[in-house]
Every structure is written in structure tokens, then in C-alpha cells.
N, C-alpha and C positions, 0 to 999 in steps of 0.2 A: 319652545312652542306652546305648552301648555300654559304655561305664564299670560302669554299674548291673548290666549285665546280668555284664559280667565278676566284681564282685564278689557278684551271684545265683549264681552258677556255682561259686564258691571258698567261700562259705557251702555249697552243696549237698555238692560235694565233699566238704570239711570234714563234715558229718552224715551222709553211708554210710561215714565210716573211722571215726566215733565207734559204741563198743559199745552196744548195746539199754540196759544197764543202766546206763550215762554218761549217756544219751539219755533218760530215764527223771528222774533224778534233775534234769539239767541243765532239763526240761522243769515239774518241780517246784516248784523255786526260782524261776523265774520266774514262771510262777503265783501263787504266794504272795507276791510282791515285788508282782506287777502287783495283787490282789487288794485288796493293803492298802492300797498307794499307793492304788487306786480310793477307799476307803472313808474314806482322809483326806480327798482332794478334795472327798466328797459333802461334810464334818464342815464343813472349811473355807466350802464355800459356802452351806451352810442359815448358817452364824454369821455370814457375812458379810454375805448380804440380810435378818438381823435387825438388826445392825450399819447399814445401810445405810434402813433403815424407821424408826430410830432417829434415823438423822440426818435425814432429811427434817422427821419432827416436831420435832426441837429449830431445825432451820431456819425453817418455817413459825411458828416462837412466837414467834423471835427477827424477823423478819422484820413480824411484827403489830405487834410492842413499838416494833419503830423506828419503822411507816406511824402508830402515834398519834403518837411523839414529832413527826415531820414535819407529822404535820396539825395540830397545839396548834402549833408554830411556826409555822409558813403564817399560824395565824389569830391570833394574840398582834403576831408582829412583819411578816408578809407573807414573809418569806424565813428560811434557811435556814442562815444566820452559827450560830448557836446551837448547831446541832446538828456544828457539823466537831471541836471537840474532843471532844466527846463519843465519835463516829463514830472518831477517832484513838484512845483510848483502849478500843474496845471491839476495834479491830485489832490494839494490843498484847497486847491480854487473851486475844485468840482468835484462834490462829495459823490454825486454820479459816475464818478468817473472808477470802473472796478479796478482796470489794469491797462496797459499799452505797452506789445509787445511788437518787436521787429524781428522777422526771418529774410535771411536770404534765399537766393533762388530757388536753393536745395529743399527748402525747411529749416534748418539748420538757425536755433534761437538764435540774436545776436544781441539781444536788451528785453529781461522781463522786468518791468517796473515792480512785481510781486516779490523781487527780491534784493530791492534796493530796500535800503534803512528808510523811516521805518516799518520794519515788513510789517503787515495786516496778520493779525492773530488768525483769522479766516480764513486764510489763501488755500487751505487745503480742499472748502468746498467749490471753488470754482473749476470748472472744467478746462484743463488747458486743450482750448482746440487747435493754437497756434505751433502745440507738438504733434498734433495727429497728422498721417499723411497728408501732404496738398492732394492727391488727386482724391483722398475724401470730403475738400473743402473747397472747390474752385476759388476765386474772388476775378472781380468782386463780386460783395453776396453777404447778405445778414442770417446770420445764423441764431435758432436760442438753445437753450444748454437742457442736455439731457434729464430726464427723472433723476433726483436724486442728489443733484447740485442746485448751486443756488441761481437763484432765475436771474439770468445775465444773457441782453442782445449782444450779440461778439457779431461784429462790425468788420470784416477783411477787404483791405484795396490793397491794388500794388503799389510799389514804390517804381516812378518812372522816373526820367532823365534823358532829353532827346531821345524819345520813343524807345528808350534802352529798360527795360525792367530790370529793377537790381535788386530788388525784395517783394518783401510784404509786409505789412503794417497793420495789425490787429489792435481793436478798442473794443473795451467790454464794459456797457454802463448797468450799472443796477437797476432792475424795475422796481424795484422796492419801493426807490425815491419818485417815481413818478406814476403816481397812482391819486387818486381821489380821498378816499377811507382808508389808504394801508394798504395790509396786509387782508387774501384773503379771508381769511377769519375775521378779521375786522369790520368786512366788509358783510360777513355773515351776522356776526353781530348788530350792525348796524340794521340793516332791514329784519332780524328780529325785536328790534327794538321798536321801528316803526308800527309793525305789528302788534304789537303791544301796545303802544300807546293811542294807537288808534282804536284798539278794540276797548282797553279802557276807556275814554274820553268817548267813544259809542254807548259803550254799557252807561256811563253815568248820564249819559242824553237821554238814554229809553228809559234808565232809571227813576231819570226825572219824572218824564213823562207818563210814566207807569204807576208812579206814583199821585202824579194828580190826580188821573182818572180813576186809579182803584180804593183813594182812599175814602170816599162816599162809599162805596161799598163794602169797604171792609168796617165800617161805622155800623152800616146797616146790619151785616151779620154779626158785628157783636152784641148787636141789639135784639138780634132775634137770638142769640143765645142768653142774655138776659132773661128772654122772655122765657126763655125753655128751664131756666133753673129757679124760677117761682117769682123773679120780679117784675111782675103786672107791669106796674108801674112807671116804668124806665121810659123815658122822651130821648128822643134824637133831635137834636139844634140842625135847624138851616145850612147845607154843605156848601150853597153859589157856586151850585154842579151844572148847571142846568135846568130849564123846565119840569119834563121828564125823570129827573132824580129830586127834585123838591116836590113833586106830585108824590111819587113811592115815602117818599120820608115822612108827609101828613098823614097818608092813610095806615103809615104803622102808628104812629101818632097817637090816633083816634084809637087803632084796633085797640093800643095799650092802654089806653084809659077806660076802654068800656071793661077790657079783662080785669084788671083793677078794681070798678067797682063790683062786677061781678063775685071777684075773690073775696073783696070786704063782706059781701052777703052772705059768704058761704061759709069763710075759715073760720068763726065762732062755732058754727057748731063740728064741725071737721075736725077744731082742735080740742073741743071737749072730749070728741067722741076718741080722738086719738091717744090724751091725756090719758083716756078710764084706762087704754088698751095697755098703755105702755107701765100705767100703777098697777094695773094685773099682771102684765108680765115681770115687772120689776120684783114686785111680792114674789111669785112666784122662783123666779133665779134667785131672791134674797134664803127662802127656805130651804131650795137646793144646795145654792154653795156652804149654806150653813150645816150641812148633812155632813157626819165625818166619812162617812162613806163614799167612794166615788158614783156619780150620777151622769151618765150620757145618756141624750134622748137623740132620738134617728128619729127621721122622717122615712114613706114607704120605701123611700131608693134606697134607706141605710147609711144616710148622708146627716151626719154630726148635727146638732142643732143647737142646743144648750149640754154644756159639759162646767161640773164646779170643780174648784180647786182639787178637790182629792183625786177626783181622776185626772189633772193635769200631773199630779204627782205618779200617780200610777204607771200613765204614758210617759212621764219625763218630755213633758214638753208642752210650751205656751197654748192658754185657751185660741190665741189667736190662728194658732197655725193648725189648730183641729176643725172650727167650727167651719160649715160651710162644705169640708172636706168626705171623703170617702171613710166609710168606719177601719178600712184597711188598712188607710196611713196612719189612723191614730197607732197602731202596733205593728211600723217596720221593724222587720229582723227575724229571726231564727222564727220566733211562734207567731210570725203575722197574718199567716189565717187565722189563729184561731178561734178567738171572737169575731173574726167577719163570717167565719162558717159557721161558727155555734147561732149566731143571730139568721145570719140567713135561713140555715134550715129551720129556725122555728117560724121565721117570716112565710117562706114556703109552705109549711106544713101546718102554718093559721087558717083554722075555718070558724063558722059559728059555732060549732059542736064541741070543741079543743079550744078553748081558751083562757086556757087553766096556764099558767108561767113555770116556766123553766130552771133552775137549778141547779146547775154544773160549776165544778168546781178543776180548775185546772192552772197551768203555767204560764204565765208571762215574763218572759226575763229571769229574773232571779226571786220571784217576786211569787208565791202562792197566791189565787185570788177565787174567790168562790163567786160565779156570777148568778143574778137572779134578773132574769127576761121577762118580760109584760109584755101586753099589748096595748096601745091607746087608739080607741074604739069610738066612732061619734056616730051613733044614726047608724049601726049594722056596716060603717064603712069604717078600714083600715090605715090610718093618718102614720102610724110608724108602732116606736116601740122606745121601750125604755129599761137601762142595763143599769142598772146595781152592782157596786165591785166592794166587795169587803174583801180588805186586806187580811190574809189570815195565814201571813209567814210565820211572825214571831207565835203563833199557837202551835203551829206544824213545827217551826226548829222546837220548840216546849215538848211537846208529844215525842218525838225523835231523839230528843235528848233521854229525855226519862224512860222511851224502850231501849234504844242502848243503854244507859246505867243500870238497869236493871237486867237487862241480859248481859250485860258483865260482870256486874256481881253475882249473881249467879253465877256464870261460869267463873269465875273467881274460886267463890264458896266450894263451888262440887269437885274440884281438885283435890284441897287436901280431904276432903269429905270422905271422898271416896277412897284415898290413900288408906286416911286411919282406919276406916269400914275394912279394907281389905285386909290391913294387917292384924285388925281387931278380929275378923273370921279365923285368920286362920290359926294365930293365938288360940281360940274356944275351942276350937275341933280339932288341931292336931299340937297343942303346944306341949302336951304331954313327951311329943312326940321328938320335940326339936332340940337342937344342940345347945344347951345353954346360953352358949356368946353368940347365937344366931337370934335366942328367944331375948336378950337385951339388947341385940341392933334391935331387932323388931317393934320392943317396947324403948328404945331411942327415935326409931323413926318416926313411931306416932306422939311422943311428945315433939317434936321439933313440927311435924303436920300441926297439932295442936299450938303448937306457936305462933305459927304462921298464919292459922284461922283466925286464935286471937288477933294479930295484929291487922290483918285486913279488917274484921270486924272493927276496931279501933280506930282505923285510919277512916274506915267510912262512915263510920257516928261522927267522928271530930268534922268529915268533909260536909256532912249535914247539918252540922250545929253552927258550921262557918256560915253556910251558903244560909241558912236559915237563920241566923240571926240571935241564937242560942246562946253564944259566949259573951260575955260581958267581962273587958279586962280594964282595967286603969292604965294611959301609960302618964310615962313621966319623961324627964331629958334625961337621956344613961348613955352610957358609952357602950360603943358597938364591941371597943377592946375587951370589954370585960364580959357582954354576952359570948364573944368568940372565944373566950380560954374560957372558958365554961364547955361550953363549946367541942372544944377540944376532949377537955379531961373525960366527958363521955364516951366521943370513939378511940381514945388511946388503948385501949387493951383491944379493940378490933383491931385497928392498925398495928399493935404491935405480931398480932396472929399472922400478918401477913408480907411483915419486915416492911410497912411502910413508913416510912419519914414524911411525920407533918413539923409545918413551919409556919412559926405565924408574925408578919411585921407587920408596920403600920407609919404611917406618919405624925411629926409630931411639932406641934403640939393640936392635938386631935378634939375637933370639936363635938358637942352631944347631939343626940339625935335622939326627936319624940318617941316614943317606942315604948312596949311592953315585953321586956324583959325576957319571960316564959317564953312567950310567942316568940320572938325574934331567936332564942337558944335554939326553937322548935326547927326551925326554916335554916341555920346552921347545919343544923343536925343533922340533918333531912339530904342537906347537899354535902356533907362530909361521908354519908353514911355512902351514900349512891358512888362517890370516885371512888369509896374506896373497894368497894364492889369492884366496879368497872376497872379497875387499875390492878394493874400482874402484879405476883408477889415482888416485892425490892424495889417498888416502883417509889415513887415521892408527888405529895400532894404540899402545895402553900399557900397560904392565905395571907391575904395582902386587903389594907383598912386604908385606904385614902380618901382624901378630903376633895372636891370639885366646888373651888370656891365659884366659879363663873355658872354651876348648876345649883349652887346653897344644897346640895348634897354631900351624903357621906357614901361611899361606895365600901362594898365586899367582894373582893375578887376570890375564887375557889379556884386554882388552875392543877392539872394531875398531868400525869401523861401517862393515861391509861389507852385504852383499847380506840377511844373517839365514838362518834358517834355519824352513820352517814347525813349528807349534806339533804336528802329527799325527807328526813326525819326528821330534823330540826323545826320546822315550822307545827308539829305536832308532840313534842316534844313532854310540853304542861298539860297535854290530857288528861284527860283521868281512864285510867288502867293502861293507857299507852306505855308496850315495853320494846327497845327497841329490839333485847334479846330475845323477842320471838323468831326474828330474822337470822339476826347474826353468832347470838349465842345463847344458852339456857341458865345463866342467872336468875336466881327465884327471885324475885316481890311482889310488893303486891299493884305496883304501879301507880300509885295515889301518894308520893311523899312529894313529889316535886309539884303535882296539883297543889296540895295542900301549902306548899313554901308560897305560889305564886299568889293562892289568895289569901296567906297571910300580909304577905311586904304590901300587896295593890291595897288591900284595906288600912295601912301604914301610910295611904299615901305614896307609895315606892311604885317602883317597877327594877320586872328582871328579867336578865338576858343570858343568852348562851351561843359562844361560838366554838366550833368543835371542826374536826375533820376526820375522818376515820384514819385510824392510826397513829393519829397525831396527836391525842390528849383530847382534851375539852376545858373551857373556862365558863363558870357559873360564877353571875353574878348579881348583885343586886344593889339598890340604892332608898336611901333613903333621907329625907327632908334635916336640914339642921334644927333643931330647937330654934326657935326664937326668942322665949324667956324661961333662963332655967328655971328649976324647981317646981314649976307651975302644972300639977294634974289633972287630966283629963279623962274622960271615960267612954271607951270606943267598942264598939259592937264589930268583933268581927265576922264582918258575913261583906256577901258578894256585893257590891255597890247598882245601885237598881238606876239605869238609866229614863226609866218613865215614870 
């Protein structure tokens, strides 16, 4: 029901946007379509129930001729042998013909032709009426066959004999076969068809017709659309429409020629005057978009007007889809008021008294931006405003970085600081005091604090001198085999303190890699030192040197099977003072060796990885570039590589 009605609504629709005189004509041709279709229908059926009155009497003749032949058998031979070829031969002859059966007095079958050879694949829709009781069937009498069977006039006379009735004699012909068009659907068809092609062959009559008389007219209004999109000038040719329409086609004629020369008088200076407007404004957007800063100017509604390139960048998205628009869209998402409020309220809160510019610095996206609000002022009246966007993330990440680094190294520092301070007090004031092997942990503990001072102190000159540009090292083509057992023999006496088994293989024959030496032993070390930290005593660390012909790398894999490291860590990993044992365990360092590895290998050219799981070990690795020609020296600055 709702369907129905949706499509009542889309027809309605559809008929108030249609013109009176569409409406007209559309209502015409159906009429006439419906009209004549009617008058075939009636044609069809007066022919068909004379067709049909027709066959009943050739039925009822044919149906007598059989009841004598059946009653002369009956009385000659007592039965009914005689007449089945006969009965076969008059069902080839007559495709009409359904069946012919004979009952005696009783009812009682005595010849179905249905079941003589050869039987009719059918026979089961036909109704036998000549089984149903006689006194539900008088004869004689034409009977037709119930819903549900096949449409068959059943034809009953008696069989007589000197006024003796000695049966009944039943014929059943097909109506099938004696119709006009078939079958009813056929006949459905057919007068839809009519319908059709009357309404077509109507429609392309008025189509015609519709066409001669409107196309003067639709001449005439594409002429006065000419006229409306600046071509004066434009004539309309003679239609042999009529009087009446060659009268309207001169006087647009004329009208276009006078606008014509009208326009020739004018558009010289129209387009000079236009020319200046559009060189001013051109200048102008040319100085904006040249500006590295983003520039949007609003009109009083706060509606985008000229915007350049940096602030397309800013909004992440085409000047096209800004200009014209509300200041709001320029910045859908999470902070999408906030330059439409920041502007408003100063729009608002603009008088002659206040109009001094605005200031504000705040979030867009991921994106720090500091904005600075104008007003543009003509004649003491208020034409809009103009917004300034200076990007100033990478200064805020700058600032942010260097107050953390420095509040962690500080907090770094003031650890063992305060350790040696404390143990150093109490040394002065009470060591007189103390147990000997207490007063040597005490001065053990503050040499091992003072080691550790040292070493942060070391680790963050060397991370400054990287980042700054400080170190100047030569490399050459060397093998990574030989910085790794270098390598090694450094933390062998740690590992051995802790029963760890290092191993080191490699593949071969092992190609060189640009590198300096120092440095690369450094970024070894660095990641040997750390497993073996992280790795239980008896644990086993291996390092593995292979070749990645398809990357022209040389790879160093570190794998332990220490403690691991969790899966939320990993991505923070190379920080600088990130430990992950502040969490999970208290391992001293100082947090700066795996920093220092990664911008060792990155300024190598290289990159380095780490996958781990807690509990599961870890693998550090790194890569680095094949030589291209041995022997041949170069000289690399290592510090942070500057992307601008």
C-alpha cells in the first residue's frame, strides 16, 4: 500500500509540472487509444459468441450422428467394438474433437475414446462428466466444464432405437480451437497491443504537429536567450509560420540590432573600465597568494572572498570549494568554530573606537596557527575583515622539544646528584662513625653515581654534537663483520658477568658498506649493551649480518630473549630518555644510547627497527646502503638531517 501510494504521488507530481496543453493532448491520445481498443473488444466478442453458437450446433449434430451410430451397434451386435475405429478416425479428422464417450442406461461407461491408443497425454484435465451421476446431467443438454479443467462444451443426447433409449452418447470439443485470437491471454494481449499502438502512432501525430507550431517559438526564445547572455546581435531567419509569427520575429529583429549598436557605443569604455578593475584585482590576489602566510578575506556576513594558497594548505582543501562559502566550512571538524567565533566576536565587537586587530593564537587540526584579524574600513563603513594564519607548529614542536630535553635532563642529572650529595653528607658528618665495609659501599656507591653522571653527561654532548652538526667523521667501504667483533670484544666481559652467550654469524660472501667505522662500533654497542641489560642471567643474545640483495642493503639483526619490551612502547622506543623500565622494571640508564644509535645509522643513510613482545625477547636492527665503489672516501657530518 505504501508503494501504491508513493507511486500516486510521483504520477501527481508528475501532472502539475506537465503544461495545460501537454495535459491536453496527453489526455487525448488516450481517449482515442482507450476508445478504440473498447470498440475492438465489443467486435471481437459479438464474433466470438456467434463463433461459439456455431459450435455448439455443429456439436450437438455431430454428437446425434454418433448416439444413432452407438444405438444401430448396441442393437446389430450388443456392444461397441465397431464403432472405436471409426471414433479414432473421426479424432484425427477433428482436432476439435476432446473425447466421445457412450454410457448405458445406468451410467455405466461402455466406450471412452480417452482411452483408446493413442491416449492424449491430457486426459487427466478434462472433466469426465459422462461418469458423474445422470440425474446430475439430464440430456439432452450442453454442459461446459468446471473451474479448474480444461474448457470443454460436453455435448450429451441419448442413444434411441424405435423410441427405446439404450444409452447416452457424450462429445466433448475444445474451445480452444474455436476462438478468434486464442487463448484468453492472447486475446488480452492483443487489445493491449492495440492500445499501444494506437497511442503511439497518436503520440507521433500530435508529435508532429507539436512540433511545427512550436518550433517558431522555441527559435524565438533561444533568441531571446541570446539576447540575455550579451549577444546583441543575434537575427532570427523567416519561420513560414504565419503572419502573426513573422510580424514578432522582425520586431526582435530590429530590437537586436538597435541593442547591438547600442552595446558597440558602450562596451569600449565598460571594458576599459572593467580591464583597470580586474588588473587591480589581479595585482592584488597576485601579492596575496605570493604571501607564505595564509590570507583569507571575509566580507561583512564572514563569507570567504579571496583566500591564497597557504591557507588552502592550512584548511586542506581547494580555493574553489572555500570561496563564496561560509568562514565555518573552511574549518569542518573537531575545532570548526573556532575561527568562525574568533572572527565573529571581533566583527561584533568592531566600533569606530576598537579598531585596533586581533591576535590569537590557537588549534586547528594538528596544525598550531596564530591568527591576526583586521578590519577593512571604506568611508567609516564595515566591507568585512581580513585573517592572517601563520603556521607556527614546527616552532611550538621546537619550544616543546627543548622544554622536555631539558626538564629531563635535569631530571636525569638531579638523580645521581643528589645520591652522591647524600652519601657524600653523610660520609662528612658521621663517617668517623661508620663500619668500615659500610664506609667503602658508601664511597663505592658514589663512584658508580659518578659514573653514571659521567655517562649521561657523555651521551648528551655526543646527542648535541650529532644533532648539531659537530662531528665530522670520514667514512669508507668496511665491513660490518669486522665493526661487529669489534663490537663484541667490548661487551664480552659484561656478558660474561652475567653468563650470557653472544654469537655472531653472518652470510657470505658479504658485501661492504659506506660507513664509519667508530660510529657504526658505537650504534653496536649501544644495542649489545641494552639486551644485555634487559636479558636474565644464562639468557643468549645473536647477531646475525646479512645481505638484502633486492634492498642494496646490508642488515644487522640483535635478537636476545630477554625480558621484551611491551607492544604500547615500541613506537617510543628511540626517544631520548625514554625507559621502558620506569614501568616495568628499575634498570638504570640513562636513556639516550638507542637515540644516539638511530641517529647514527639515519645519518648513514640507514634506518632501524625493533620488534619485541613482552616476554618474548626483542630484535634490534639496522640497515645500511651497499658501497657502490670500494675504497673511495667521503666525509659525513653526523647530525640530524634538516628537512627544510
Amino acid at each position: 500500500m505504501p508503494k501504491s501510494l508513493n507511486i500516486l504521488e510521483r504520477w501527481r507530481l508528475f501532472w502539475r509540472k506537465t503544461s495545460a496543453q501537454k495535459q491536453l493532448l496527453l489526455l487525448g491520445i488516450i481517449s482515442t487509444a482507450a476508445l478504440i481498443t473498447f470498440f475492438t473488444w465489443v467486435w471481437v466478442t459479438r464474433a466470438q459468441a456467434v463463433i461459439d453458437k456455431s459450435v455448439q450446433q455443429f456439436g450437438f449434430a455431430l454428437a446425434q450422428a454418433l448416439a444413432r451410430g452407438g444405438a444401430e451397434a448396441l442393437t446389430n451386435n450388443g456392444n461397441l467394438e465397431a464403432l472405436k475405429f471409426y471414433i479414432l478416425t473421426e479424432r484425427e479428422k477433428t482436432p476439435a474433437l476432446a473425447y466421445v464417450a457412450y454410457c448405458d442406461r445406468n451410467g455405466e461407461v461402455l466406450l471412452d475414446s480417452l482411452t483408446l491408443p493413442p491416449e492424449q497425454q491430457d486426459k487427466g484435465q478434462i472433466f469426465p462428466i459422462y461418469r458423474q451421476p445422470r440425474k446430475d446431467y439430464p440430456v439432452p443438454h450442453i454442459y461446459g466444464s468446471p473451474p479448474g479443467y480444461r474448457s470443454i462444451t460436453n455435448i450429451g443426447v441419448p442413444m434411441l432405437r424405435n423410441n427405446l433409449e439404450l444409452g447416452i452418447c457424450w462429445v466433448g470439443l475444445d474451445n480452444k480451437v474455436f476462438t478468434i485470437l486464442g487463448t484468453a491471454q492472447e486475446a488480452r494481449y492483443f487489445l493491449i497491443s492495440v492500445f499501444g499502438l494506437i497511442g503511439i502512432l497518436g503520440a507521433l501525430g500530435v508529435w508532429a504537429n507539436y512540433a511545427l507550431i512550436n518550433r517558431p517559438l522555441k527559435v524565438l526564445a533561444q533568441g531571446a536567450s541570446k539576447i540575455a547572455a550579451g549577444h546583441f546581435d543575434h537575427q532570427i531567419q523567416g519561420q513560414r509560420a504565419g503572419r502573426e509569427i513573422d510580424q514578432v520575429v522582425n520586431a526582435f529583429n530590429s530590437m537586436s540590432a538597435q541593442l547591438a549598436e547600442y552595446d558597440k557605443q558602450n562596451v569600449g569604455q565598460l571594458t576599459a573600465e572593467r580591464n583597470k578593475y580586474i588588473s587591480e584585482r589581479n595585482k592584488l590576489e597576485l601579492v596575496l597568494m605570493s604571501i607564505a602566510d595564509g590570507v583569507v578575506v571575509c566580507d561583512h556576513d564572514n563569507r570567504v572572498q579571496i583566500v591564497n594558497a597557504a591557507a588552502t594548505a592550512i584548511f586542506a582543501k581547494d580555493a574553489k570549494e572555500l570561496v563564496g562559502k561560509p568562514l565555518i566550512f573552511c574549518t569542518e571538524g573537531p575545532d570548526s568554530p573556532a575561527i568562525c567565533s574568533i572572527v565573529q566576536d571581533f566583527t561584533d565587537s568592531l566600533s569606530p573606537s576598537t579598531l585596533e586587530p586581533v591576535v590569537q593564537q590557537m588549534h586547528l587540526g594538528e596544525l598550531i596557527v596564530r591568527l591576526h584579524i583586521s578590519p577593512i574600513i571604506l568611508n567609516q563603513e564595515f566591507l568585512g575583515s581580513v585573517v592572517i594564519m601563520h603556521d607556527i607548529t614546527r616552532q611550538a614542536e621546537l619550544e616543546k622539544m627543548k622544554t622536555e630535553f631539558i626538564a629531563n635532563v635535569s631530571h636525569e642529572l638531579r638523580t645521581p646528584i643528589t645520591s652522591i650529595k647524600s652519601y657524600v653528607d653523610t660520609l662528612c658528618n658521621h663517617g668517623e662513625k661508620l663500619d668500615p665495609d659500610i664506609y667503602r659501599e658508601f664511597l663505592q656507591i658514589i663512584d658508580n653515581e659518578a659514573d653514571r653522571l659521567m655517562s649521561l653527561v657523555n651521551d648528551v654532548l655526543e646527542l648535541s654534537q650529532i644533532e648539531e652538526g659537530d662531528i665530522e667523521a670520514e667514512i669508507h667501504a668496511l665491513s660490518l663483520k669486522q665493526a661487529a667483533e669489534a663490537a663484541l670484544r667490548a661487551v664480552n666481559l659484561m656478558a660474561k658477568d652475567k653468563q650470557i652467550a653472544l654469537t655472531l654469524t653472518s652470510s657470505e660472501p658479504l658485501p661492504l658498506v659506506m660507513m664509519n667505522e667508530e660510529a657504526i662500533e658505537r650504534v653496536i654497542i649501544n644495542l649489545l649493551t641494552n639486551a644485555i641489560k634487559y636479558t636474565p642471567q644464562g639468557g643468549k643474545i645473536e647477531i646475525k649480518i646479512e645481505q638484502y640483495p633486492k634492498a642494496d642493503e646490508v642488515g644487522v639483526l640483535i635478537t636476545d630473549n630477554g625480558i621484551g619490551i611491551p607492544e604500547e612502547s615500541l613506537p617510543q622506543i628511540f626517544d631520548r630518555f625514554y625507559r621502558v623500565e620506569r614501568k616495568v622494571h628499575t634498570i638504570k640508564g640513562t636513556g639516550l644510547g638507542l637515540t644516539i644509535a638511530k641517529k647514527i645509522v639515519e645519518n648513514h643513510h640507514g634506518h632501524i627497527e625493533v620488534e619485541s613482545a613482552l616476554g618474548q625477547g626483542s630484535t634490534f636492527s639496522f640497515y645500511l646502503p651497499i658501497a657502490k665503489e670500494e675504497g673511495e672516501a667521503n666525509t659525513v657530518q653526523l647530525k640530524e638531517a634538516k628537512s627544510a
